[in-house]
N, C-alpha and C positions, 0 to 999 in steps of 0.2 A: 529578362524576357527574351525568351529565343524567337528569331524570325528566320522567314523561309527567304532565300534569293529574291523571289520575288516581293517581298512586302519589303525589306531592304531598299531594294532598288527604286520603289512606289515613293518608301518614305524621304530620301537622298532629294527624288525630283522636285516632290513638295516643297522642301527645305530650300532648294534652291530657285523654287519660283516663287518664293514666299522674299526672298532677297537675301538668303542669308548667305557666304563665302561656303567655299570647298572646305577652310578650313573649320567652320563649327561641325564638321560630319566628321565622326571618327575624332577627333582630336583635341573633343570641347572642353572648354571648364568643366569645373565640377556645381558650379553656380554661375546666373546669371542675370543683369540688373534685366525687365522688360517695361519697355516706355510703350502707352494706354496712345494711339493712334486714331480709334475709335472712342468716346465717351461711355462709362459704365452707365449705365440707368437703371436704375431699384424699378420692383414690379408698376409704383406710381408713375414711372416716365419721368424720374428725376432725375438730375445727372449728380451722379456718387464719385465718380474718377472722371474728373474733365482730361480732354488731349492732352498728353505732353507728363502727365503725372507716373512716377515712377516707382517701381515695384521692389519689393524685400527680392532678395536674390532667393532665384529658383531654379530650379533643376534644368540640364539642359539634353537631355535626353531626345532626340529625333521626334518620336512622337508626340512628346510633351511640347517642343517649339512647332510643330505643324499644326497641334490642336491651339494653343496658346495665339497663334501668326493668324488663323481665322479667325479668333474675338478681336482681331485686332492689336495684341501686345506684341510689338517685335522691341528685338534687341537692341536698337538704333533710336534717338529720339526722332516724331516727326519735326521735319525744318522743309522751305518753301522747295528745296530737293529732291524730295522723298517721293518714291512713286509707287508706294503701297494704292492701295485703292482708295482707302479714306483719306489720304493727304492729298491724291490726287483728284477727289470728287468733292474737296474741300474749299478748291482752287477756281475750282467749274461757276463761270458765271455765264449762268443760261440769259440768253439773252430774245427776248420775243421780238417775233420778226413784224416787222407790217405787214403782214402776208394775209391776205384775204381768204377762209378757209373753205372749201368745200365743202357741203356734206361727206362725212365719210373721214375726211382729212383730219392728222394730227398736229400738234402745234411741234414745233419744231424748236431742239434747242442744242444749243452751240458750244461750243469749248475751243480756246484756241490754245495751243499749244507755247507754254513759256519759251521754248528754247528755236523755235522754227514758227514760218506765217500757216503751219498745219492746222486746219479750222473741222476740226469735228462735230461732225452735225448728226441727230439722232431724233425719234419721237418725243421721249423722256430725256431729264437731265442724267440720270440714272445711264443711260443708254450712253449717249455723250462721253460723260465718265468714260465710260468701258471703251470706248474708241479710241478714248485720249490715251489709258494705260497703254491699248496694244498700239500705238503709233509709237510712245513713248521708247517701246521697246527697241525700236528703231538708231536710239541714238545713241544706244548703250558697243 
């Protein structure tokens, strides 16, 4: 598959915000084990591959770990370390405030960060999450 400079350089960024080393770009196996981060779910809302369950080796081609790293399969098993998004939204205990709401007002929910007293607060837990990865970032 030929690519232009620019989708190259697109694809390199992904890979690398996705968690994976400088060296899986340019220099990868030819196969690769990918550990299920997220839970597979059949069209019923079943879970088919629970977290942590690990994959026949598969190609590691840039675009195939960037499409693969968004269902959730990266190269790495999740462990309470991981700060993919679903290990770290896994962690998140929302917690409900006493907080008397106003019309209008959303409930509020929290995440504190394992490694620092960093207290991430958002509408959703969802939201939360997202605060916690970009702070997370922080301490890398």
């Amino acid at each position: 598959m030929a690519l232009t400079t620019k989708e190259r350089t697109d694809l390199r960024k992904d890979i690398v915000e996705l968690g994976y080393g400088s060296e899986m770009i340019d220099d990868s196996k030819p196969k690769i084990i990918l550990y299920h981060h997220k839970p597979m779910l059949n069209p019923s809302g079943e879970v088919v591959r629970p977290v942590g369950t690990a994959t026949a080796p598969l190609p590691t081609e840039d675009y195939f770990l960037v499409r693969k790293g968004r269902q959730g399969m990266l190269g790495w098993p999740p462990s309470k370390d991981c700060t993919c998004r679903w290990c770290a939204s896994s962690r998140i205990e929302a917690k409900d405030e006493n907080v008397t709401l106003s019309e209008g007002d959303e409930p509020v929910a929290t995440a504190k960060c394992p490694d620092c007293e960093f207290m991430a607060t958002a509408p959703t837990t969802m939201g939360a999450a997202s605060r916690l990865r970009a702070h997370a970032k922080t301490h890398s």
